[in-house]
N, C-alpha and C positions, 0 to 999 in steps of 0.2 A: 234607386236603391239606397236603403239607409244603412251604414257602415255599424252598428254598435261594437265597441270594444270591449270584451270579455275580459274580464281579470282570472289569471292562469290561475290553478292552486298554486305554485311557487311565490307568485305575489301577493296570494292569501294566505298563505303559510307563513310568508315575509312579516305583511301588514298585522298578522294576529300576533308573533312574538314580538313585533314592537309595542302593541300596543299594552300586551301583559303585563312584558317587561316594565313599559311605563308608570303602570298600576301600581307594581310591586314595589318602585323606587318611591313614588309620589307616599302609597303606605307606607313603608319605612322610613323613608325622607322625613314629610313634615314632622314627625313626632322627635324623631334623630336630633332634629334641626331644633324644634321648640325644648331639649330638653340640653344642649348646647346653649344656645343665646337665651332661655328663659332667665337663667340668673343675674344674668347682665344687664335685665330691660327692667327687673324688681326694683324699688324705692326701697332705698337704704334707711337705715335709720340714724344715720351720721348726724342729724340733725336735733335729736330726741335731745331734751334737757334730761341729766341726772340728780336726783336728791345725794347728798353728798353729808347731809346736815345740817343742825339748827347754824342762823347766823354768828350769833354770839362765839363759836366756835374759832373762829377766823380773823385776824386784827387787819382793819383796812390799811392796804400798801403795802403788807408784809406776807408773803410767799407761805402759804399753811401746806404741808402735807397731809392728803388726804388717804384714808386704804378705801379703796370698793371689789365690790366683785362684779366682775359685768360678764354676762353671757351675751354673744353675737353671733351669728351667721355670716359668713362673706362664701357663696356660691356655694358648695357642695359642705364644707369643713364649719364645725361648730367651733368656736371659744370662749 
């Protein structure tokens, strides 16, 4: 005699709202998650040269004040 083991509905009822529930988190989740650490993983542009002005401007060795305007993003906040 071969014994097979039936699954109750109580363990099917179990295993189905785990598995929703899973669904649901993993939908919500990844997106949650990539729109938390996405700005954190982006290439800054810390590194960009700025035009500031012709050379002549600026006497070598001596500290010139410059104005500029710079627009930037750091994660959600523009300035």
């Amino acid at each position: 005699m071969s014994e097979e083991k039936q699954m109750s509905r109580r363990d099917f009822t179990g295993l189905a709202v785990w598995a929703i529930g899973g669904l649901i988190t993993a939908g919500l989740g990844i997106p949650a998650l990539s729109y938390i650490i996405g700005p954190a993983l982006q290439r800054s542009g810390a590194h960009t040269q700025i035009w500031l002005g012709a050379a002549p401007k600026g006497a070598l060795g001596i500290p010139t004040l410059f104005h500029a305007k710079l627009h930037g993003k750091s994660g959600w906040a523009r300035h």
